[in-house]
C-alpha beads as a LAMMPS data file, in Angstrom:
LAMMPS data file: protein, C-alpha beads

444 atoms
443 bonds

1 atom types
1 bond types

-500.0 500.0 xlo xhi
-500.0 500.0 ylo yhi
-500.0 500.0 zlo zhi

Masses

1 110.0

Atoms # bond

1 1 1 257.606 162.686 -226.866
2 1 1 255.177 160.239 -229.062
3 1 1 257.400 158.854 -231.726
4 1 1 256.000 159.158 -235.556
5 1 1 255.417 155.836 -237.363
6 1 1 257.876 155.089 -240.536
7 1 1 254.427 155.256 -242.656
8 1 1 253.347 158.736 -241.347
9 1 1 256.765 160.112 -242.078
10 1 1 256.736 158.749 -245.538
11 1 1 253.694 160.075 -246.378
12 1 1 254.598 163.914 -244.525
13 1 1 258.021 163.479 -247.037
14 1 1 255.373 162.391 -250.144
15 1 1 253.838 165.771 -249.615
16 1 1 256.325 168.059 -248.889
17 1 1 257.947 166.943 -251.753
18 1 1 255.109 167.366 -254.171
19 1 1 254.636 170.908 -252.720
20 1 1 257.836 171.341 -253.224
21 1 1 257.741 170.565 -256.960
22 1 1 254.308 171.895 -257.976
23 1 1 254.004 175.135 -260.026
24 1 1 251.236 176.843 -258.055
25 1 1 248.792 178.242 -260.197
26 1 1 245.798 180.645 -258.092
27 1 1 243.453 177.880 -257.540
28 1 1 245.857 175.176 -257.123
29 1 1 247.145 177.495 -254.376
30 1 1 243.580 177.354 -252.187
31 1 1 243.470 173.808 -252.690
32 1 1 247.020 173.100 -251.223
33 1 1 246.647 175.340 -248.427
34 1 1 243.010 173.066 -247.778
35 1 1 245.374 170.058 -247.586
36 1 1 248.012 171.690 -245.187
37 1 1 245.086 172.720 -242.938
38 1 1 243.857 168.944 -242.763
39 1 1 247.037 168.154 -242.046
40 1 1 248.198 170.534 -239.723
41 1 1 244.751 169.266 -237.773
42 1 1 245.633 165.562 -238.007
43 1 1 249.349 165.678 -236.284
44 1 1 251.220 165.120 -240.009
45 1 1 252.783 168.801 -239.988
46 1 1 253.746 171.258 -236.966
47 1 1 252.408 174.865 -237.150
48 1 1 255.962 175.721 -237.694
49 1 1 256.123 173.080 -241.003
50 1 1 252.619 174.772 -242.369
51 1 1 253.419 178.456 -241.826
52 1 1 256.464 177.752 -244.066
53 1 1 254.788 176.268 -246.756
54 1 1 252.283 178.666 -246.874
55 1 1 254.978 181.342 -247.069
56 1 1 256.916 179.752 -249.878
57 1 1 253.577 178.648 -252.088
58 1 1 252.851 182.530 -251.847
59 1 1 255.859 183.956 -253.168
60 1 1 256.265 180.739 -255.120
61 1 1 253.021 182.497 -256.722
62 1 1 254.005 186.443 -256.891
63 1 1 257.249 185.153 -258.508
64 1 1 254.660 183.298 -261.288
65 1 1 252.847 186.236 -261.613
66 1 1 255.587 188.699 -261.571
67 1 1 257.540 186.831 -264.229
68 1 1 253.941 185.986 -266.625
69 1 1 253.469 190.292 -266.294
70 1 1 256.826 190.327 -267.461
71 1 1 256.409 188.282 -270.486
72 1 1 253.243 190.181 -271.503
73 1 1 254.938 193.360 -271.232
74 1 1 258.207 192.199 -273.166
75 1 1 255.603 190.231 -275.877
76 1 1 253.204 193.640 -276.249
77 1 1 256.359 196.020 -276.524
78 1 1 258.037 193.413 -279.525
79 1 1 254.250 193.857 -281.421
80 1 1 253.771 197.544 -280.854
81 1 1 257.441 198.150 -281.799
82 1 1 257.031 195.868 -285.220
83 1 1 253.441 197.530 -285.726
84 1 1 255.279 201.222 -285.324
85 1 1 257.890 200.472 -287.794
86 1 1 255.248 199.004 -290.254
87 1 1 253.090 201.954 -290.112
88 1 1 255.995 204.276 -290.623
89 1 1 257.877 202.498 -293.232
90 1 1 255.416 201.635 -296.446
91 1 1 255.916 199.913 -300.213
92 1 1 253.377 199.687 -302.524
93 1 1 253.510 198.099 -305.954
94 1 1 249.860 198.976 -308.247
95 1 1 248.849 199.295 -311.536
96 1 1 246.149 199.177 -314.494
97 1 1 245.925 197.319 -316.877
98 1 1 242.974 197.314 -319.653
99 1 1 242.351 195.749 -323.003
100 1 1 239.768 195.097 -325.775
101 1 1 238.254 194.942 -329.311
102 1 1 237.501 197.548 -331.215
103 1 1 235.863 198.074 -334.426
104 1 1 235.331 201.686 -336.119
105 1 1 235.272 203.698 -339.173
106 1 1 236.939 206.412 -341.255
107 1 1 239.740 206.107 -339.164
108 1 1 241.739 208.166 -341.680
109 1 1 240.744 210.500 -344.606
110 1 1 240.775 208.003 -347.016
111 1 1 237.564 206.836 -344.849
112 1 1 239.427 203.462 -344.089
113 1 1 237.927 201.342 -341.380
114 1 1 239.459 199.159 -339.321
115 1 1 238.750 196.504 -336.455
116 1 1 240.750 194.397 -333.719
117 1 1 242.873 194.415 -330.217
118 1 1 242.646 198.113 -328.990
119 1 1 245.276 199.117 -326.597
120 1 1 244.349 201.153 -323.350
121 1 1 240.512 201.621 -324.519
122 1 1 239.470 202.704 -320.880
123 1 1 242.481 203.900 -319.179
124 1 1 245.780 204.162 -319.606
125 1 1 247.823 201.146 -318.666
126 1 1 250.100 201.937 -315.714
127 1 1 252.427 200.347 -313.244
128 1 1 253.954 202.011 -310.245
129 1 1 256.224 201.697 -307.296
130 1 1 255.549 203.965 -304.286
131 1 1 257.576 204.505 -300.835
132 1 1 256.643 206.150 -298.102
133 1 1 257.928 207.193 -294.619
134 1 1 256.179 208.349 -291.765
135 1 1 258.115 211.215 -290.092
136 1 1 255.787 212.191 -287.606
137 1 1 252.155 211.607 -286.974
138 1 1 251.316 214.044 -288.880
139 1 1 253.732 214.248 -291.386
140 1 1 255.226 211.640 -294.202
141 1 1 257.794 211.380 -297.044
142 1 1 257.063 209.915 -300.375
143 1 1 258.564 208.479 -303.679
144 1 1 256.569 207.487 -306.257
145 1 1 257.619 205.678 -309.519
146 1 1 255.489 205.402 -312.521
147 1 1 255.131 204.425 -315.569
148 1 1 252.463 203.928 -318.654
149 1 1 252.902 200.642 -320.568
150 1 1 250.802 198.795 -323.683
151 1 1 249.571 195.519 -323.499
152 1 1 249.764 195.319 -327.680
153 1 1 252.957 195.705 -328.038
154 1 1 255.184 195.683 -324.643
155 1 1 256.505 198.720 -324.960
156 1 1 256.974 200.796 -321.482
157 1 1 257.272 204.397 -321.225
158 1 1 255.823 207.439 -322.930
159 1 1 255.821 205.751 -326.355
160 1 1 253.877 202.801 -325.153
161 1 1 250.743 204.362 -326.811
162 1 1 252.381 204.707 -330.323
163 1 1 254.746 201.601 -331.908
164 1 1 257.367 200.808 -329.088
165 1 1 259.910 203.252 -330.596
166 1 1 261.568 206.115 -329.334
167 1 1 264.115 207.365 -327.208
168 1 1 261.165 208.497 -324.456
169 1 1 261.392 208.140 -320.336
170 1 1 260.768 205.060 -318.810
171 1 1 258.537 206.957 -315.747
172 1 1 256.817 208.749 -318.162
173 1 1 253.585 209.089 -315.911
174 1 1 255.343 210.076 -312.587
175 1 1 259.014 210.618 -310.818
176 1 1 258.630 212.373 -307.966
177 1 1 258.704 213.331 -304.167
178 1 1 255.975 214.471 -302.270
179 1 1 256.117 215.652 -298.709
180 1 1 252.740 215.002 -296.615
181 1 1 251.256 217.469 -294.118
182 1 1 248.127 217.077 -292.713
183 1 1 247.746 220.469 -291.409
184 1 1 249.424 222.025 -293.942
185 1 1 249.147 220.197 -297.418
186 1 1 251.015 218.097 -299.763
187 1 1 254.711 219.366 -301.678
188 1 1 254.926 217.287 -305.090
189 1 1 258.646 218.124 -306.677
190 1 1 259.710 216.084 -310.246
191 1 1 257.984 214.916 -312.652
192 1 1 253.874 214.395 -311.844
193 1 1 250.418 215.259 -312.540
194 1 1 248.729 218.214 -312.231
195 1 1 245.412 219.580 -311.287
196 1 1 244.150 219.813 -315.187
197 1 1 244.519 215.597 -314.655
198 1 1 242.456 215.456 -311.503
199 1 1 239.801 217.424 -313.056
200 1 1 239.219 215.866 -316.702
201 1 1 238.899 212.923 -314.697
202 1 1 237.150 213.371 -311.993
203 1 1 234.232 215.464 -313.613
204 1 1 234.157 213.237 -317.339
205 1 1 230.867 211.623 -316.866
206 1 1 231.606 208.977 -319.165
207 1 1 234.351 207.361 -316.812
208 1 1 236.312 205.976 -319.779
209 1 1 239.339 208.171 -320.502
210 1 1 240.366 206.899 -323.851
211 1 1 237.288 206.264 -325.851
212 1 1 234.696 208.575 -326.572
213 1 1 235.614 210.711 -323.385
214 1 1 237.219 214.439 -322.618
215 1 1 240.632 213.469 -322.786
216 1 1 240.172 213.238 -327.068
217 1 1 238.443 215.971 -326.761
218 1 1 240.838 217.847 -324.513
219 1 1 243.383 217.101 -326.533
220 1 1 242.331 218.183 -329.966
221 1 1 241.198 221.363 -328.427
222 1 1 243.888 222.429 -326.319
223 1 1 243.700 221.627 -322.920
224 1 1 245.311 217.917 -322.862
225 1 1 248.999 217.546 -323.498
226 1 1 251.105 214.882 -321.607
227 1 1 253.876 217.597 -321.635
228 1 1 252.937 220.436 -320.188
229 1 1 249.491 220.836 -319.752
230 1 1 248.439 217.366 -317.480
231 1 1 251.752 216.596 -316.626
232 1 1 255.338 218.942 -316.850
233 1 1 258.663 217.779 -315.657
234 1 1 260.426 219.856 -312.652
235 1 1 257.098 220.701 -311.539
236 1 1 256.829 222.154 -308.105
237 1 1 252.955 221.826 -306.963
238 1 1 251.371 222.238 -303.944
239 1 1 248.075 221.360 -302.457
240 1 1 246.723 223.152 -299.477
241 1 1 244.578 220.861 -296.819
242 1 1 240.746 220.987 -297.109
243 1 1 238.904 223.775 -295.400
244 1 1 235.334 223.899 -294.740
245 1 1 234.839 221.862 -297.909
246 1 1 237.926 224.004 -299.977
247 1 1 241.296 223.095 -301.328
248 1 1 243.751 225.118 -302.881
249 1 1 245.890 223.888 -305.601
250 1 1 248.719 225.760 -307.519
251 1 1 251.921 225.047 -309.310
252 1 1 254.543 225.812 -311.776
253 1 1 256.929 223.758 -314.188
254 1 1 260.312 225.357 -314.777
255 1 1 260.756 223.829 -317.808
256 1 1 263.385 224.074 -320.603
257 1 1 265.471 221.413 -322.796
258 1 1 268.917 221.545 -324.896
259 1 1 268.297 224.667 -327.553
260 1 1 265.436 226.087 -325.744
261 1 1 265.284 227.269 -322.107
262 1 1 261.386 228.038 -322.657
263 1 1 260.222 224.962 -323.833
264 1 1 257.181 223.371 -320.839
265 1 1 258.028 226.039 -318.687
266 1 1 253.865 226.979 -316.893
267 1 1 252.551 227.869 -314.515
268 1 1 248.372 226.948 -313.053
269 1 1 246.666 227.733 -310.303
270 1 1 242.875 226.496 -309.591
271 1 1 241.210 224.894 -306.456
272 1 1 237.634 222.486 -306.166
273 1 1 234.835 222.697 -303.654
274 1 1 232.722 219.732 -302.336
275 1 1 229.865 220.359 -300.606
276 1 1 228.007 217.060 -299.419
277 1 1 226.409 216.211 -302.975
278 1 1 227.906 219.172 -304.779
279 1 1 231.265 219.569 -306.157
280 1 1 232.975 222.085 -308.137
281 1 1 236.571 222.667 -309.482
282 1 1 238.850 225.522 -311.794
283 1 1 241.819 225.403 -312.876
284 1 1 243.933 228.317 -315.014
285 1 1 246.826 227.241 -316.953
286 1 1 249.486 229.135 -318.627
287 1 1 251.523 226.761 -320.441
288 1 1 254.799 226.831 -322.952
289 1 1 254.393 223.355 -324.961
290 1 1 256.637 224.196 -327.922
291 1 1 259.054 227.577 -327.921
292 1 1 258.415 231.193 -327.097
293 1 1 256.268 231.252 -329.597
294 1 1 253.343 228.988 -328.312
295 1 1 251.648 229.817 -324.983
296 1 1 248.443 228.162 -324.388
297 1 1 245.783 229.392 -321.680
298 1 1 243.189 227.631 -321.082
299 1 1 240.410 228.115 -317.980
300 1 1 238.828 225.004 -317.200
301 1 1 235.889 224.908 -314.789
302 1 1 233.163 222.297 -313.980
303 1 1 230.361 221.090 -311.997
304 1 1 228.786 217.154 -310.665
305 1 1 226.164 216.628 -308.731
306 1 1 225.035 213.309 -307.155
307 1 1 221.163 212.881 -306.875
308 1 1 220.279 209.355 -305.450
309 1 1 221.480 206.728 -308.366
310 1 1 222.177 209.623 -310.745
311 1 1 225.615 211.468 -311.175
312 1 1 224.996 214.783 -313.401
313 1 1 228.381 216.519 -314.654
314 1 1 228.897 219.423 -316.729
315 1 1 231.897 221.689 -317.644
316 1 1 233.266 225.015 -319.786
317 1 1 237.030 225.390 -321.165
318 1 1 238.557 228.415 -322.675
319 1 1 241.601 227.525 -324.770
320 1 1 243.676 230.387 -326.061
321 1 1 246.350 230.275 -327.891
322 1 1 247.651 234.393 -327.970
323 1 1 251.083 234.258 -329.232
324 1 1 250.206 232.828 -332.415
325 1 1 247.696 233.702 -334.321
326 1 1 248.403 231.007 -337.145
327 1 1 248.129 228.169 -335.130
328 1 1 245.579 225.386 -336.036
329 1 1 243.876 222.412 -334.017
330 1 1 245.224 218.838 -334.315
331 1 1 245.147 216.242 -332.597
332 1 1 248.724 215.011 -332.183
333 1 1 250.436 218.603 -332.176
334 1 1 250.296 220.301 -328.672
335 1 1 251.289 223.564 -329.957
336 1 1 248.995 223.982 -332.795
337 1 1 246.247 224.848 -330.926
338 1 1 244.211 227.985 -331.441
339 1 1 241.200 229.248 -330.069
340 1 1 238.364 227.066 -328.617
341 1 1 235.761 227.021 -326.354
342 1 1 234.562 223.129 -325.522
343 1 1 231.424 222.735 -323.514
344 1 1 230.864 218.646 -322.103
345 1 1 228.146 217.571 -320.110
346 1 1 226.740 213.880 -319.340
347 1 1 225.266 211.382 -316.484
348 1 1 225.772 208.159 -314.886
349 1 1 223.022 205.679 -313.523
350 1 1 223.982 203.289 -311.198
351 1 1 221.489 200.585 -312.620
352 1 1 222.536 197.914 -309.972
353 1 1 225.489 198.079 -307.026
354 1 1 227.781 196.753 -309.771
355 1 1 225.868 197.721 -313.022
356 1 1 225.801 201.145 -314.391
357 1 1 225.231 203.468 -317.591
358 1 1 226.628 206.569 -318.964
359 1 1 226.054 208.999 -321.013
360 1 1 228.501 211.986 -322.489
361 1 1 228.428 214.803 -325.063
362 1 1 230.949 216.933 -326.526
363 1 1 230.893 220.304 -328.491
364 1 1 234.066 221.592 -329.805
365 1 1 233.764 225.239 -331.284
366 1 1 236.723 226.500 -333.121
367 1 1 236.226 230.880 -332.768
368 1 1 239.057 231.446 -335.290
369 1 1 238.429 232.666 -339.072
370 1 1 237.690 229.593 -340.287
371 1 1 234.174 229.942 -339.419
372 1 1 233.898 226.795 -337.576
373 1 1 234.698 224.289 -340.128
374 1 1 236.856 222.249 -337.620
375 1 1 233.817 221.866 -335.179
376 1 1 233.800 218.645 -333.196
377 1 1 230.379 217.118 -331.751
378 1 1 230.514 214.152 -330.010
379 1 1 228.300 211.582 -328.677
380 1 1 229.098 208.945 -326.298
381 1 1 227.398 206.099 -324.033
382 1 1 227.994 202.823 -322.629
383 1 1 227.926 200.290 -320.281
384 1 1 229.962 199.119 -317.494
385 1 1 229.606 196.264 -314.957
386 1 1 231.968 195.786 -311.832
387 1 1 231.535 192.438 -310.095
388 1 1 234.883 192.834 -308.317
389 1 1 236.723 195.856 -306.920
390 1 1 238.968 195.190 -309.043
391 1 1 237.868 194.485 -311.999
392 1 1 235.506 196.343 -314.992
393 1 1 233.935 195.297 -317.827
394 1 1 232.917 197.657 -320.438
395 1 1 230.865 198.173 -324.080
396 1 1 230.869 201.948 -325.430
397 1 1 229.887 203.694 -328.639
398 1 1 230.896 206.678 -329.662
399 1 1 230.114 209.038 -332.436
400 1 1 232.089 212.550 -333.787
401 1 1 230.009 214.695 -336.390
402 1 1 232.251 216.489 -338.483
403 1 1 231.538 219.438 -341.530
404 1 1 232.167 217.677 -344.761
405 1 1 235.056 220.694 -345.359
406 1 1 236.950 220.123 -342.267
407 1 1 240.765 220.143 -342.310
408 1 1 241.800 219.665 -338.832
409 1 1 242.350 216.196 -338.270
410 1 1 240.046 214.263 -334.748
411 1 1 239.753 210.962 -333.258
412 1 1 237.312 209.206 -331.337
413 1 1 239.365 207.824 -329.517
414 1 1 242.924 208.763 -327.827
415 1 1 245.631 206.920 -329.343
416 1 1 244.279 204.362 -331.943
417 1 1 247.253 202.576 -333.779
418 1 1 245.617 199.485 -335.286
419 1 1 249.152 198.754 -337.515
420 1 1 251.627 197.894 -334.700
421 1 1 254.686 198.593 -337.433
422 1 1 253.786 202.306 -337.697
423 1 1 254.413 204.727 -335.413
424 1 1 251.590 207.491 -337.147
425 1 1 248.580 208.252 -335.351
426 1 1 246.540 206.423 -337.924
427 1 1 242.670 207.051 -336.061
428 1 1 243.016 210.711 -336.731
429 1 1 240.997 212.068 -339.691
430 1 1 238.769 214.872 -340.788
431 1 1 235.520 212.870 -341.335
432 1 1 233.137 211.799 -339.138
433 1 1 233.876 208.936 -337.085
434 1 1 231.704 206.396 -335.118
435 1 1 233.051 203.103 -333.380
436 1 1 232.126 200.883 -330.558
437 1 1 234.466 199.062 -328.344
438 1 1 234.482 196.171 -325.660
439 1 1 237.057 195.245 -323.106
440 1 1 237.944 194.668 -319.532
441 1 1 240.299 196.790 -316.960
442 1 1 241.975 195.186 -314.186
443 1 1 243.202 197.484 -311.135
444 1 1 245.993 196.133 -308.723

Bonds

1 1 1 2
2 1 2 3
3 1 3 4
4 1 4 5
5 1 5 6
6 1 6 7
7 1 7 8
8 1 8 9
9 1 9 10
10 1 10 11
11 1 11 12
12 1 12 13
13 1 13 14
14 1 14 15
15 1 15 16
16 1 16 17
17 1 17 18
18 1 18 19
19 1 19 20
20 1 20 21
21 1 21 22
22 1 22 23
23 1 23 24
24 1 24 25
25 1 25 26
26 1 26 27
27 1 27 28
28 1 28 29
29 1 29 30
30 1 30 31
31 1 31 32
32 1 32 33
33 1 33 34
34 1 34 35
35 1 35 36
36 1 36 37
37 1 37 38
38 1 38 39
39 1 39 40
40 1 40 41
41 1 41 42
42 1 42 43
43 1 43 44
44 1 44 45
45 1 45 46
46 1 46 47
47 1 47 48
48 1 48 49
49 1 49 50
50 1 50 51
51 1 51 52
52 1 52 53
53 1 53 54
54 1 54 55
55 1 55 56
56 1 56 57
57 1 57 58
58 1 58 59
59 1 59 60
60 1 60 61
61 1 61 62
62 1 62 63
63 1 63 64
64 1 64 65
65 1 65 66
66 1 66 67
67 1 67 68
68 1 68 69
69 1 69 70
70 1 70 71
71 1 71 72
72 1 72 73
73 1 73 74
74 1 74 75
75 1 75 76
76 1 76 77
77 1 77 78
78 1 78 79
79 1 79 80
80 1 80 81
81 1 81 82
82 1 82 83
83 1 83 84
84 1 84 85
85 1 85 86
86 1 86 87
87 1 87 88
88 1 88 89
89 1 89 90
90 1 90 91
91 1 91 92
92 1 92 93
93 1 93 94
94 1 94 95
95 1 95 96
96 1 96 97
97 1 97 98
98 1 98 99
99 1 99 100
100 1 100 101
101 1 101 102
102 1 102 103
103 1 103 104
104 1 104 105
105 1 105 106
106 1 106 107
107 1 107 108
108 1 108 109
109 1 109 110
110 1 110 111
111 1 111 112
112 1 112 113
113 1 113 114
114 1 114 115
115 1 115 116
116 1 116 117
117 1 117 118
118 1 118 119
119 1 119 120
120 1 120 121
121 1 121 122
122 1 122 123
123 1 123 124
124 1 124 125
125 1 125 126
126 1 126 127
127 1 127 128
128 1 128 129
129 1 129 130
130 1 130 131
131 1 131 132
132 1 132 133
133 1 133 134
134 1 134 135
135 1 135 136
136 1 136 137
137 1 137 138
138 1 138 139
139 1 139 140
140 1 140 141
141 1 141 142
142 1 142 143
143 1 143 144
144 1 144 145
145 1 145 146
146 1 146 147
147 1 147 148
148 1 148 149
149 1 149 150
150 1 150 151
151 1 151 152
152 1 152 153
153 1 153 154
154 1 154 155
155 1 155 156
156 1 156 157
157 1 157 158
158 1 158 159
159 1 159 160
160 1 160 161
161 1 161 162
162 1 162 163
163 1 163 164
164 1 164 165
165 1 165 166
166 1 166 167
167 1 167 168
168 1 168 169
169 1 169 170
170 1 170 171
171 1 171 172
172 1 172 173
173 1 173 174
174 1 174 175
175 1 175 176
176 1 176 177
177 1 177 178
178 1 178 179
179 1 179 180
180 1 180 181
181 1 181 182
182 1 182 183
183 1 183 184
184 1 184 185
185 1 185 186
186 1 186 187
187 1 187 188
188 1 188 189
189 1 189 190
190 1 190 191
191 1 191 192
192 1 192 193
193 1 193 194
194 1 194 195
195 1 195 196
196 1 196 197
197 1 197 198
198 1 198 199
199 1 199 200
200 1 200 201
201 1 201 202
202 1 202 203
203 1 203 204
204 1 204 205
205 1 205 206
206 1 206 207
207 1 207 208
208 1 208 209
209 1 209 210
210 1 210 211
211 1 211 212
212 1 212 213
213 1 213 214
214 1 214 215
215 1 215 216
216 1 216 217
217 1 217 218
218 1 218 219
219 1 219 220
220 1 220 221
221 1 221 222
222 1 222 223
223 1 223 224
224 1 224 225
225 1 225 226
226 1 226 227
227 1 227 228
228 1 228 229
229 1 229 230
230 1 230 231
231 1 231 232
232 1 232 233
233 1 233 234
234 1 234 235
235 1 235 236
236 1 236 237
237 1 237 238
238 1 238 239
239 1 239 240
240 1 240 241
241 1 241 242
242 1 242 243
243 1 243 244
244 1 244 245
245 1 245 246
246 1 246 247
247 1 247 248
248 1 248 249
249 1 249 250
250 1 250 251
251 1 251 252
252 1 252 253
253 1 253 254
254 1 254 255
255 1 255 256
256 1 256 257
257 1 257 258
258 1 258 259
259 1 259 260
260 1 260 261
261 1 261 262
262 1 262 263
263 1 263 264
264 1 264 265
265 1 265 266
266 1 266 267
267 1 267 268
268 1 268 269
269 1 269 270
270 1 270 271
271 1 271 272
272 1 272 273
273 1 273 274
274 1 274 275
275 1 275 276
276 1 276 277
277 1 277 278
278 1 278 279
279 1 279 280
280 1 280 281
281 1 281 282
282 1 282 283
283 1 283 284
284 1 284 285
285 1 285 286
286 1 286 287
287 1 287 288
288 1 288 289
289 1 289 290
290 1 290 291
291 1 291 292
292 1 292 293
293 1 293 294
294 1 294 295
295 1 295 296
296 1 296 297
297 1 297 298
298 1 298 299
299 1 299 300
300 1 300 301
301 1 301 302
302 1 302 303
303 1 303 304
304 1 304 305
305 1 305 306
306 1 306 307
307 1 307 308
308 1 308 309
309 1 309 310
310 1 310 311
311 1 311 312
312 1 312 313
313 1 313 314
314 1 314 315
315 1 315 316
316 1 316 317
317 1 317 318
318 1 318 319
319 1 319 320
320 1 320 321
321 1 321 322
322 1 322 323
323 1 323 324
324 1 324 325
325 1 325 326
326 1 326 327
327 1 327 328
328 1 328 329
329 1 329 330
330 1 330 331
331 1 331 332
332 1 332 333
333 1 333 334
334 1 334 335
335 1 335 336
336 1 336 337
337 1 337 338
338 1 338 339
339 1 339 340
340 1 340 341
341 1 341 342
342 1 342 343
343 1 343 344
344 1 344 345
345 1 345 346
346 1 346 347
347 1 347 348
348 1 348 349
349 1 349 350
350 1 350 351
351 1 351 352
352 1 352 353
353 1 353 354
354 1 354 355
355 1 355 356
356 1 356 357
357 1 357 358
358 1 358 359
359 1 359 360
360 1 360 361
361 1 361 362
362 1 362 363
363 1 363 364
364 1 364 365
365 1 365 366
366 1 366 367
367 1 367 368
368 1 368 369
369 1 369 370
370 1 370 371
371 1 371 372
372 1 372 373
373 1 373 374
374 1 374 375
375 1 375 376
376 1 376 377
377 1 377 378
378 1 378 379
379 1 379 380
380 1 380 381
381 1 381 382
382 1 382 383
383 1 383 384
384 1 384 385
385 1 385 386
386 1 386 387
387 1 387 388
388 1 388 389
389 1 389 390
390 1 390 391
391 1 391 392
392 1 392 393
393 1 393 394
394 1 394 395
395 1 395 396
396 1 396 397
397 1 397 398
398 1 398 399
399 1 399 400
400 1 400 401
401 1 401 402
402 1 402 403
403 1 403 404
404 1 404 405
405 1 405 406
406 1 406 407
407 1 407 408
408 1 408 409
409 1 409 410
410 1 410 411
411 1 411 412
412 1 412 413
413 1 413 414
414 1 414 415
415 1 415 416
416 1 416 417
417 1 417 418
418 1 418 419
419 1 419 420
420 1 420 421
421 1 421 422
422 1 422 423
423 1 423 424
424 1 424 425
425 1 425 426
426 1 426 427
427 1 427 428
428 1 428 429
429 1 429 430
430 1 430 431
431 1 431 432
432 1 432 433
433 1 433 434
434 1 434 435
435 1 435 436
436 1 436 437
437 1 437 438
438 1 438 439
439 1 439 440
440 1 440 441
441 1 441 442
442 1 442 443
443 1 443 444
């Protein structure tokens, strides 16, 4: 037997080594098994020495690939187990926030007028917390916190509009649990918004609740009260899931405080329609806002329709008052309305993608024996540019013709309070007012 030379057997124990100690990826693999074969030919390795190599650099390489498979597999199952508890498990924190100048006049009988910072001039200022759990895929579990706020004065809570006084709740806005069906609607139990809110809002072509818009309006003839009428406390309300365009949507407020058990108790039902362009919603309320003696009903029903750049809304509400006949319109006193029949219509042109006008008016027609002396018109346009998502910027005039006899007192505007020390709702008045204000609302 020919005897191997000391450099030939170094160079055989170089290799196996290496072999040995290599991590075989798929190409390296060909290329080593290239080298064994030019070996194997040239004497360096038996047939015995190659098969064996061969054998180990291929499950050297199932083990790599086995235990890389592995790896992806434990890696994917860690994301899509994070990404499953994510999408189950939700917080959100959001808000609004707006703020301006404002200069008007009579903005009380003694035709006093008055300029500087207005407070909520667009919408009302609002931060809120909201929770929610996925149960199923079809199903989830929410809490939502809420609460109005000014940025005059700091004061938080349903008083946040007037001085900062008051014994009023914190989550004056919302409190309440909702329970999320897809196939078969939404459950809203505490303290929340009703359908009268989605409405005023959603077909007021002006876009600016506070100035010039339908919630004045709506609330000096009837169909606008935070307590009772847009919102209620232990309201149980549920919305049915949309159906060839339809949504059902019906609740009712038990009601009742310390000395009287009838006091918010109401009850609405209504629905809206949306038809491509088209879009239509009613709403019926029967509502207890003081004692047994006060029962408002109103019937609110309107109409939009979007026509290229141009948004065309108009709307009809019935406000009764049937349980007493003495009542009288104000604008701070939810249960002394009487009865009223408001008609609003208006537009809004999208001048630009972020640039747009609109245009609102208001007729207020009081059908008690007073022969209409407390008759509201009102005028209202303005601009408003959106560079951001996020952000608005706004200029709006408004105008309310009253009779020179009128006693019921209206403002222009929601809740004007230009002296911070008193709590009064000094921009109410019987005279005709006219104003213009500028500001800027922030959404987060």
């Amino acid at each position: 037997m020919k005897k191997r030379s000391p450099k030939v057997t170094f160079i055989k124990i170089a290799i196996l080594i290496g072999l040995g100690a290599s991590n075989v990826g798929a190409q390296a693999g060909e290329d080593v098994k290239a080298l064994l074969e030019v070996l194997l030919e040239k004497g360096v390795i038996t047939q015995e020495e190659y098969n064996a190599k061969i054998k180990k650099a291929q499950d050297d390489e199932e083990r790599r690939q086995f235990n890389e498979a592995q790896d992806i597999r434990r890696t994917t199952l860690a994301i899509e187990t994070k990404a499953e508890e994510e999408k189950k498990f939700k917080t959100r924190f959001y808000g609004l926030v707006s703020a301006g100048y404002y200069s008007a006049s009579n903005m009380k009988n003694s035709a006093i007028d008055a300029s500087g910072m207005s407070d909520q001039p667009k919408g009302n200022n609002r931060v809120g917390l909201k929770v929610s759990r996925e149960l199923d895929a079809d199903t989830t579990a929410a809490v939502t916190l809420e609460s109005n706020f000014s940025s005059r004065t700091g004061a938080v809570g349903k008083d946040a509009g007037a001085s900062g006084t008051g014994t009023n709740p914190i989550f004056d806005r919302e409190a309440n649990f909702r329970l999320i069906s897809k196939p078969y609607g939404t459950l809203i139990l505490g303290r929340g918004p009703n359908l009268q809110t989605d409405l005023s809002g959603a077909f007021d072509a002006r876009q600016n609740w506070n100035f010039g818009g339908l919630k004045a309006i709506g609330r000096y003839a009837g169909f606008h009260s935070a307590s009772g009428i847009n919102r209620a406390d232990k309201l149980i309300r549920y919305i049915s899931p949309i159906v060839e365009g339809f949504n059902f949507d019906g609740a009712v407020s038990l009601g009742g405080v310390p000395g009287d058990d009838e006091y918010g108790k109401n009850y609405y039902i209504g629905g809206r329609y949306k038809n491509e362009n088209f879009e239509i919603g009613y709403n019926h309320i029967e509502a207890k806002l003081s004692s047994n003696e006060t029962n408002n009903r109103v019937d609110f029903i309107a109409a939009k329709y979007k026509l290229q750049n141009i948004t065309l809304n108009v709307g009809y509400v019935i406000t009764r008052n049937p349980s007493n006949s003495a009542a009288t319109l104000s604008s701070s006193t939810p249960g002394g309305k009487a009865d009223v029949d408001t008609l609003f219509a208006g537009m809004v042109y999208r001048l630009t993608s972020n640039l747009s006008a609109n245009l609102g008016w208001y007729n207020v027609q009081d059908k008690t024996s007073t022969n209409g002396i407390n008759d509201v018109s009102m005028a209202a346009t303005g601009l408003t540019w959106s560079p951001y998502k996020e952000w608005d910027f706004f200029i709006d005039y408004a105008r309310a013709s009253r009779r020179e006899n009128a006693t019921a007192a209206f403002s222009i505007y929601d809740a004007w309070r230009p002296d911070t020390n008193n709590s009064s709702n000094l921009a109410a008045g019987t005279k005709s007012q006219s104003g213009i204000s500028i500001g800027a609302l922030f959404k987060f």
